[in-house]
PDB file of N, CA, C and O in Angstrom:
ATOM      1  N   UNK A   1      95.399  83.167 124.810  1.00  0.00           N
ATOM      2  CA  UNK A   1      96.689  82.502 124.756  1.00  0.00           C
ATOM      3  C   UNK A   1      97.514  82.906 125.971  1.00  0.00           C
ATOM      4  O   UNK A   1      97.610  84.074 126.349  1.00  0.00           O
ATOM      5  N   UNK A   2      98.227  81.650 126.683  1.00  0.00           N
ATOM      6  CA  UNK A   2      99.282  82.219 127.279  1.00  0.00           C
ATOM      7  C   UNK A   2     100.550  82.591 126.878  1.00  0.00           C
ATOM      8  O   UNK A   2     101.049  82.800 125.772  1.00  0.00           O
ATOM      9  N   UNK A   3     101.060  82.639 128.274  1.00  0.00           N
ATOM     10  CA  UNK A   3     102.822  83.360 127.581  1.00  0.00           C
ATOM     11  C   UNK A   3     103.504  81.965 128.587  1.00  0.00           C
ATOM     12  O   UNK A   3     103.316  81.657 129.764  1.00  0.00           O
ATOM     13  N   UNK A   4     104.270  81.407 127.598  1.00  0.00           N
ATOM     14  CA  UNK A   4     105.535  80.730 127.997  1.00  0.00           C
ATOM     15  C   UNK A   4     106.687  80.960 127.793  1.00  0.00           C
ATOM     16  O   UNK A   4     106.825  81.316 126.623  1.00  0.00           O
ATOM     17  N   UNK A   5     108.083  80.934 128.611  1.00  0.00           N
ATOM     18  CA  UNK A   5     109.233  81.206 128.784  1.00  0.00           C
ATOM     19  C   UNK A   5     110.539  80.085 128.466  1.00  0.00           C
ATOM     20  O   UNK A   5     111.073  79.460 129.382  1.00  0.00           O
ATOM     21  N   UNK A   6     110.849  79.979 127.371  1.00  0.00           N
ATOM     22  CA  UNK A   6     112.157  78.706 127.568  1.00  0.00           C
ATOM     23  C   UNK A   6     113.230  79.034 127.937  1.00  0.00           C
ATOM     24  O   UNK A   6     113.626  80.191 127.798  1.00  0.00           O
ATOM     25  N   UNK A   7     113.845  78.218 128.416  1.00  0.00           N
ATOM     26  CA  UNK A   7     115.672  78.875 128.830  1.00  0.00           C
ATOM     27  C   UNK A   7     116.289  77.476 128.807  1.00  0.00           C
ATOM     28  O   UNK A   7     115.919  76.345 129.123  1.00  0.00           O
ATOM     29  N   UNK A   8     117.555  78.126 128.220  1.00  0.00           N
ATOM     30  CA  UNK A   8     118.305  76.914 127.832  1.00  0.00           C
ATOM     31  C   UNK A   8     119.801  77.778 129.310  1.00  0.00           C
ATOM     32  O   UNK A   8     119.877  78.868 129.878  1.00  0.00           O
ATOM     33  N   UNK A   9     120.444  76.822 129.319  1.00  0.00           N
ATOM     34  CA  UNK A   9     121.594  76.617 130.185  1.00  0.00           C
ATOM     35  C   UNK A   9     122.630  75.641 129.341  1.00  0.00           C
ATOM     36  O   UNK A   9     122.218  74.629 128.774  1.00  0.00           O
ATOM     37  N   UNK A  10     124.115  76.077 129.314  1.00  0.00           N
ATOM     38  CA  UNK A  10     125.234  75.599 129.148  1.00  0.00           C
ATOM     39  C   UNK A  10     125.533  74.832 130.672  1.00  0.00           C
ATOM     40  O   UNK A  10     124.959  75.341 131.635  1.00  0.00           O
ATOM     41  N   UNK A  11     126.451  73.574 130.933  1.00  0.00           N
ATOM     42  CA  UNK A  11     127.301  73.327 132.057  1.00  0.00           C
ATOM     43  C   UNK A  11     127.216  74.639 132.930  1.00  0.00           C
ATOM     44  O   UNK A  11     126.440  74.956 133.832  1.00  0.00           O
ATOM     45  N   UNK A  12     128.135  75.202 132.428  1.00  0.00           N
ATOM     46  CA  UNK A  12     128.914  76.876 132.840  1.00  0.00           C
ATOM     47  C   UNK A  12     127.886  77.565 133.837  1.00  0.00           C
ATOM     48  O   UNK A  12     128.125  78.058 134.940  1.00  0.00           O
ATOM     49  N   UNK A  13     126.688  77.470 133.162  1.00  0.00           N
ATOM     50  CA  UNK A  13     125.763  78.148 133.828  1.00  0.00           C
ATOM     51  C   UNK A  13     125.729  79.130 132.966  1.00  0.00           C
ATOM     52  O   UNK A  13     125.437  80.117 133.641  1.00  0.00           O
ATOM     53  N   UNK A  14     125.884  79.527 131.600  1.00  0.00           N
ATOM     54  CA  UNK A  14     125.748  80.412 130.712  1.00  0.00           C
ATOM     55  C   UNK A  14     124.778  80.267 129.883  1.00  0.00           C
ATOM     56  O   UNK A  14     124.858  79.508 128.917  1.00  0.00           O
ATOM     57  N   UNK A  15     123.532  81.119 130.211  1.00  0.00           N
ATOM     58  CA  UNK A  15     122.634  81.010 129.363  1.00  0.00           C
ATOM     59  C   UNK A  15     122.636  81.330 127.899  1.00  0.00           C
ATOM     60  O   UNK A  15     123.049  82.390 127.429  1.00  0.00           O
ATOM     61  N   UNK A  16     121.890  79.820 126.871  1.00  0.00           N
ATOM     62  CA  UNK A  16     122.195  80.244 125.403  1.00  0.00           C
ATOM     63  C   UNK A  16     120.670  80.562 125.070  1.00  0.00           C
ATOM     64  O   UNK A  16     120.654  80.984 123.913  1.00  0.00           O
ATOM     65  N   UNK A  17     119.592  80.541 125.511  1.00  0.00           N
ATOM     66  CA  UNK A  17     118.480  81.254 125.490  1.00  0.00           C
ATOM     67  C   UNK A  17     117.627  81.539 126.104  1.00  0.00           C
ATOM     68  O   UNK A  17     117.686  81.211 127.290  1.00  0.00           O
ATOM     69  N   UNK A  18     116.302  82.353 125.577  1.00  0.00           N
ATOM     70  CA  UNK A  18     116.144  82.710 126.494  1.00  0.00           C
ATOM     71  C   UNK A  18     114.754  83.353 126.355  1.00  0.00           C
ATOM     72  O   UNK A  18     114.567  84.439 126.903  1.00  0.00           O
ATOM     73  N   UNK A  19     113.611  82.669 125.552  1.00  0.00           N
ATOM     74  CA  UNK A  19     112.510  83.380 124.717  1.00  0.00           C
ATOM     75  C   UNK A  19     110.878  82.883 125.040  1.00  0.00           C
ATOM     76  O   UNK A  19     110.421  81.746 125.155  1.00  0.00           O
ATOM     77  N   UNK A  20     110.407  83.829 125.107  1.00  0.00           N
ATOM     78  CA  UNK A  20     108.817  83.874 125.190  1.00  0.00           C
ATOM     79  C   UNK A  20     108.475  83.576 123.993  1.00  0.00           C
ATOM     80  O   UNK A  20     109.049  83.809 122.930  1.00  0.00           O
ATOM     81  N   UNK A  21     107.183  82.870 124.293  1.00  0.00           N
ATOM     82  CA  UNK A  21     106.218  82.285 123.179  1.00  0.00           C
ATOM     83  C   UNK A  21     105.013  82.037 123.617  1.00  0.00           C
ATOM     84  O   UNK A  21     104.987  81.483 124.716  1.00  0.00           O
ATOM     85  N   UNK A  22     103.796  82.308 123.025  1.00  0.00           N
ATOM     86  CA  UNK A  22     102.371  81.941 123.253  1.00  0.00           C
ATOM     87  C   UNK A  22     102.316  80.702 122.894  1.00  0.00           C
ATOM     88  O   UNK A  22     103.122  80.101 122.184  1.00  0.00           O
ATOM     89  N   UNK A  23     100.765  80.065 123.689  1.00  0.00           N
ATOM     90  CA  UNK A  23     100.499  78.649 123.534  1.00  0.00           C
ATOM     91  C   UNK A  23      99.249  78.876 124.146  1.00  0.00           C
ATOM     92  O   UNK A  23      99.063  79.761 124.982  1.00  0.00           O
ATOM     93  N   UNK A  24      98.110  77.833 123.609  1.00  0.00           N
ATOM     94  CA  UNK A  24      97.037  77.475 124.027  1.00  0.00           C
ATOM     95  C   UNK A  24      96.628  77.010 125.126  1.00  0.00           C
ATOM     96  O   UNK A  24      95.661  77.419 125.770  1.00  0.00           O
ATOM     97  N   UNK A  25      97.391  76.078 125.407  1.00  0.00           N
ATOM     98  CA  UNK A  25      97.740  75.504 126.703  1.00  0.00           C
ATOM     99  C   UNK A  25      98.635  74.823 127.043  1.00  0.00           C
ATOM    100  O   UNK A  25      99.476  74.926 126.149  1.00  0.00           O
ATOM    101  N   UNK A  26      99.120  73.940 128.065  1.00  0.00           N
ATOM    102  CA  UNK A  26     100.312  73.362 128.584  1.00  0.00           C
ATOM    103  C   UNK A  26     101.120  72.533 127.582  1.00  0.00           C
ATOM    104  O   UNK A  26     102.297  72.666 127.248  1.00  0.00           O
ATOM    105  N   UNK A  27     100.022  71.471 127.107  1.00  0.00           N
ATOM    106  CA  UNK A  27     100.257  70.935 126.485  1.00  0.00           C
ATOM    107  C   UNK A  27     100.793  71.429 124.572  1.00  0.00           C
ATOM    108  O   UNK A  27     101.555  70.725 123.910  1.00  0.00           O
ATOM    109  N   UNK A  28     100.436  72.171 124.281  1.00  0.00           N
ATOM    110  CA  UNK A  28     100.615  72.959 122.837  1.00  0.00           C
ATOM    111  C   UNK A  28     101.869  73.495 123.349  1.00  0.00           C
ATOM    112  O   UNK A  28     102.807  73.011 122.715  1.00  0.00           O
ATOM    113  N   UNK A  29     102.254  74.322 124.269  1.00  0.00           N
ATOM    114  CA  UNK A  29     103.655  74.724 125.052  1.00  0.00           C
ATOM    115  C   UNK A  29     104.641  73.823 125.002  1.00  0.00           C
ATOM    116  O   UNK A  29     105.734  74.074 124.495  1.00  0.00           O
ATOM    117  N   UNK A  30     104.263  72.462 125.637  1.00  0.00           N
ATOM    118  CA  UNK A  30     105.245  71.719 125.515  1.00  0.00           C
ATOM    119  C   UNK A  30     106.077  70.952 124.483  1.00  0.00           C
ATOM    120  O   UNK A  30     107.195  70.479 124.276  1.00  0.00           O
ATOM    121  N   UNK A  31     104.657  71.142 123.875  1.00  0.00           N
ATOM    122  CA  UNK A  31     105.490  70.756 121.801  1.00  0.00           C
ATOM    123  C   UNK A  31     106.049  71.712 121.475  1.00  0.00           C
ATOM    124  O   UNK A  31     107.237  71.549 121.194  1.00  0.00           O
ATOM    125  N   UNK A  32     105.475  73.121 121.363  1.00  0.00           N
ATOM    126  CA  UNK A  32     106.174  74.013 121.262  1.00  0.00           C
ATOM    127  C   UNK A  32     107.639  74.175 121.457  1.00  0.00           C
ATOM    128  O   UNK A  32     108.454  74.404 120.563  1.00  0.00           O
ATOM    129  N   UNK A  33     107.927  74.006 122.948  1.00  0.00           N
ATOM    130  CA  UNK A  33     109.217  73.847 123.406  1.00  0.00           C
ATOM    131  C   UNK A  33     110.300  73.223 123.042  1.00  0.00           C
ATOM    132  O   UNK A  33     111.411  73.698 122.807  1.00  0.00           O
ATOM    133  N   UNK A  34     109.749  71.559 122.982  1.00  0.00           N
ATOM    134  CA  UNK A  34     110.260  70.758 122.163  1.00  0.00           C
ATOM    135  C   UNK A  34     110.991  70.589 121.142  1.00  0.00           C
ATOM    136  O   UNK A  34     112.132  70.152 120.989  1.00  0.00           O
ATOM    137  N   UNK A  35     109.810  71.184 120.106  1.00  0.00           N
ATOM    138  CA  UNK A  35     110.717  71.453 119.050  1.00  0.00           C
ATOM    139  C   UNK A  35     111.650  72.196 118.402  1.00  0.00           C
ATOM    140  O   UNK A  35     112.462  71.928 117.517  1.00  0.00           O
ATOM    141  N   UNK A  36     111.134  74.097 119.576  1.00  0.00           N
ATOM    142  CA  UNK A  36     112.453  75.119 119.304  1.00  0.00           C
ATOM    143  C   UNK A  36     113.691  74.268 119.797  1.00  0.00           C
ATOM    144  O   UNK A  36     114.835  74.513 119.413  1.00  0.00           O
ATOM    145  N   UNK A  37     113.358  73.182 120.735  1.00  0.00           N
ATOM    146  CA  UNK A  37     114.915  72.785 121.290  1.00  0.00           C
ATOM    147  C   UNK A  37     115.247  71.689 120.460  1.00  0.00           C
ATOM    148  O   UNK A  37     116.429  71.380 120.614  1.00  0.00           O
ATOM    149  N   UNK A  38     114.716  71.065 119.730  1.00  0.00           N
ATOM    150  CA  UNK A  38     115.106  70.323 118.573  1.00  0.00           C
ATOM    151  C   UNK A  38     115.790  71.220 117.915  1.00  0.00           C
ATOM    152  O   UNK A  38     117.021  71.249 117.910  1.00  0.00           O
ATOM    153  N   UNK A  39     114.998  72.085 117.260  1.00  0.00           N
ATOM    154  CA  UNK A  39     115.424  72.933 116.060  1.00  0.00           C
ATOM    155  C   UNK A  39     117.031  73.440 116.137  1.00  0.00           C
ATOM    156  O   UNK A  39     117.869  73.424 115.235  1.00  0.00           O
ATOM    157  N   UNK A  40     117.148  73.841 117.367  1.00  0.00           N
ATOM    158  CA  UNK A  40     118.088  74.682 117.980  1.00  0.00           C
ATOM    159  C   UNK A  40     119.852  74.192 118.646  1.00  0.00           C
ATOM    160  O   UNK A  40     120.867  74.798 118.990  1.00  0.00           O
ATOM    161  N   UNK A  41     119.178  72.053 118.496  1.00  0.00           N
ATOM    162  CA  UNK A  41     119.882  71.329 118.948  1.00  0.00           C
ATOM    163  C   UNK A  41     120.169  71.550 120.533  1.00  0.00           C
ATOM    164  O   UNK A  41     121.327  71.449 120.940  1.00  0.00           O
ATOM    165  N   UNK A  42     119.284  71.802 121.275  1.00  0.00           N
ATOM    166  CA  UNK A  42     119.647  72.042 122.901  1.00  0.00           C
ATOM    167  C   UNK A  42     118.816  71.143 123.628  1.00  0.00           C
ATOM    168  O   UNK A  42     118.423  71.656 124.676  1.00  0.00           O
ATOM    169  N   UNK A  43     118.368  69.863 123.421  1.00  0.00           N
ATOM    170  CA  UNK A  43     117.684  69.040 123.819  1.00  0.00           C
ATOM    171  C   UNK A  43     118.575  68.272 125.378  1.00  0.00           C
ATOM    172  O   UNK A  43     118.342  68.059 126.568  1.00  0.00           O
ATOM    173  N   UNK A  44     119.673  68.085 124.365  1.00  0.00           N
ATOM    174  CA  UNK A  44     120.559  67.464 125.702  1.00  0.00           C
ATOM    175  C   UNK A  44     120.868  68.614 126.452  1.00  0.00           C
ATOM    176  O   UNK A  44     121.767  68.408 127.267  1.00  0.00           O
ATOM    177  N   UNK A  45     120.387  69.830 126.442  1.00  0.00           N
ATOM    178  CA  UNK A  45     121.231  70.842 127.458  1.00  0.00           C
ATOM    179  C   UNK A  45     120.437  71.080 128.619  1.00  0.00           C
ATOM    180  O   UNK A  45     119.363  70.623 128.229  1.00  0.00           O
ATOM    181  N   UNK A  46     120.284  71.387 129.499  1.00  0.00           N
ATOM    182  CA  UNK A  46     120.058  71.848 130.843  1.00  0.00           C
ATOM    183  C   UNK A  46     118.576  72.919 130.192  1.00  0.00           C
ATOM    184  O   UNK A  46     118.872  73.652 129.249  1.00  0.00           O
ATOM    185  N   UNK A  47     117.545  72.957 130.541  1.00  0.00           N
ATOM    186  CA  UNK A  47     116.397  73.624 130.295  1.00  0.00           C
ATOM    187  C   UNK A  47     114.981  73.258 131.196  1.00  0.00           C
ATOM    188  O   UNK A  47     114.680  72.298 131.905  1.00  0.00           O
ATOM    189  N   UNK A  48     114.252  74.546 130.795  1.00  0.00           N
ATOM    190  CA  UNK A  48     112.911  74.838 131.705  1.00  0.00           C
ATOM    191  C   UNK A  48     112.218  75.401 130.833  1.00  0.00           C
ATOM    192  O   UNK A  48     112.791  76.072 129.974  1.00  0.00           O
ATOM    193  N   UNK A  49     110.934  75.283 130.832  1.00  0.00           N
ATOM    194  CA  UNK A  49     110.020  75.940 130.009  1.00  0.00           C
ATOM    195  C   UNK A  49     108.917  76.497 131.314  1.00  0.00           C
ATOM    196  O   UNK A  49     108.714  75.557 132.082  1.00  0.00           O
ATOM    197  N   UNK A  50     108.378  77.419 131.624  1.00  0.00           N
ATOM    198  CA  UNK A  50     107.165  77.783 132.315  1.00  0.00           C
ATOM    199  C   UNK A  50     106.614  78.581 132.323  1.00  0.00           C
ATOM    200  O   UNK A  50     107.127  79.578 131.815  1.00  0.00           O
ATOM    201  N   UNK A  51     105.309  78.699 132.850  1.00  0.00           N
ATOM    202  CA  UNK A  51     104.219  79.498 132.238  1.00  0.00           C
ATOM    203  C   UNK A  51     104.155  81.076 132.427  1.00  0.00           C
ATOM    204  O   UNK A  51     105.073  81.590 133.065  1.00  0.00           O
ATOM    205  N   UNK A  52     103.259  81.791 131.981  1.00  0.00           N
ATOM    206  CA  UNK A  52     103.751  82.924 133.080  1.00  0.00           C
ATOM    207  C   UNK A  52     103.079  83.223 134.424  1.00  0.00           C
ATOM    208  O   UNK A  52     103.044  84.248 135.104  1.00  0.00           O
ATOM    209  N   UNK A  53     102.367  81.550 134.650  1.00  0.00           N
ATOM    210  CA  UNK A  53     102.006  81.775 136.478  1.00  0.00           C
ATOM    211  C   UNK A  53     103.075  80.959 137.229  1.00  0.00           C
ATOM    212  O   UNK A  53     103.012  80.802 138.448  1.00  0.00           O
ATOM    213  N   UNK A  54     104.003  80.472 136.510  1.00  0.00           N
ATOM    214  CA  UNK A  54     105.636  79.937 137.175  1.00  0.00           C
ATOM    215  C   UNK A  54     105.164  78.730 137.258  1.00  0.00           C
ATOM    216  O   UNK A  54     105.566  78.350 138.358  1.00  0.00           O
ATOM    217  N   UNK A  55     104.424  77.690 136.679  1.00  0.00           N
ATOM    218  CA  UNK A  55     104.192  76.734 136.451  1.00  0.00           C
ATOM    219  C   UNK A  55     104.989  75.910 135.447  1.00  0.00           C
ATOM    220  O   UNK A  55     104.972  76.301 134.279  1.00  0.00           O
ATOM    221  N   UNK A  56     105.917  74.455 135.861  1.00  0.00           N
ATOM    222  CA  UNK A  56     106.779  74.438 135.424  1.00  0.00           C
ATOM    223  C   UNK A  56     106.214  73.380 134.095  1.00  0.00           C
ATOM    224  O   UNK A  56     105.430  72.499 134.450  1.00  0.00           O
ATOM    225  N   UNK A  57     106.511  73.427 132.880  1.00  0.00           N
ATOM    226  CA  UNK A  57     105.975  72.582 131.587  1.00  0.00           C
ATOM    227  C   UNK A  57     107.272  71.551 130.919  1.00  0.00           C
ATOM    228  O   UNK A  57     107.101  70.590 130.169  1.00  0.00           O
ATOM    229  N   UNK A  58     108.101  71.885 131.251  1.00  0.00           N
ATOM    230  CA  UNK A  58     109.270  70.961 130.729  1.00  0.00           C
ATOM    231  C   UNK A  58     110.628  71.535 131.491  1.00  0.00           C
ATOM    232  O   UNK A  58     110.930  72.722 131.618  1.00  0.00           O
ATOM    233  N   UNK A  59     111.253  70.557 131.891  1.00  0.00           N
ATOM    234  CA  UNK A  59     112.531  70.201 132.357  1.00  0.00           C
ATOM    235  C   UNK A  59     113.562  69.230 132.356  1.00  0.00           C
ATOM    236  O   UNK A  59     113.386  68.069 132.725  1.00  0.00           O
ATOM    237  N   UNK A  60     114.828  69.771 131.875  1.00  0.00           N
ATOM    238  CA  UNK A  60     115.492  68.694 132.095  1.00  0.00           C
ATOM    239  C   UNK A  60     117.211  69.137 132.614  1.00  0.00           C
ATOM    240  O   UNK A  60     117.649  70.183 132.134  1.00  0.00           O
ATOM    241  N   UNK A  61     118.011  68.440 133.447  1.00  0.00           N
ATOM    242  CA  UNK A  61     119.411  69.141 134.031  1.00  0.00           C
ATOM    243  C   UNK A  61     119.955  67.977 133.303  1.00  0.00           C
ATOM    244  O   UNK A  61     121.169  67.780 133.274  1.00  0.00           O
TER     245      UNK A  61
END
């Protein structure tokens, strides 16, 4: 398994998270991601998800 990284961003530039999670691969990551930012309601917010070889899996400003 790898290690993936999400981060969420406010406007401000104030980060509201900020968490590692394993995944199978890119794709399992990116659902992954998805849905903590569903869950979490931060879909519309500023975010990155990437791997831990800095490979980027989801973005959005």
């Amino acid at each position: 398994m790898k290690a993936y990284t999400l981060t969420v961003y406010e406007s401000s530039g104030e980060k509201l998270l900020d968490e590692t999670f394993e995944a199978e691969n890119e794709k399992e990551a990116k659902k992954i991601g998805v849905l903590r930012l569903q869950d979490m309601n931060y879909q519309y917010k500023t975010y990155r998800c990437v791997s831990s070889l800095g490979k980027l899996v989801l973005f959005n400003r």
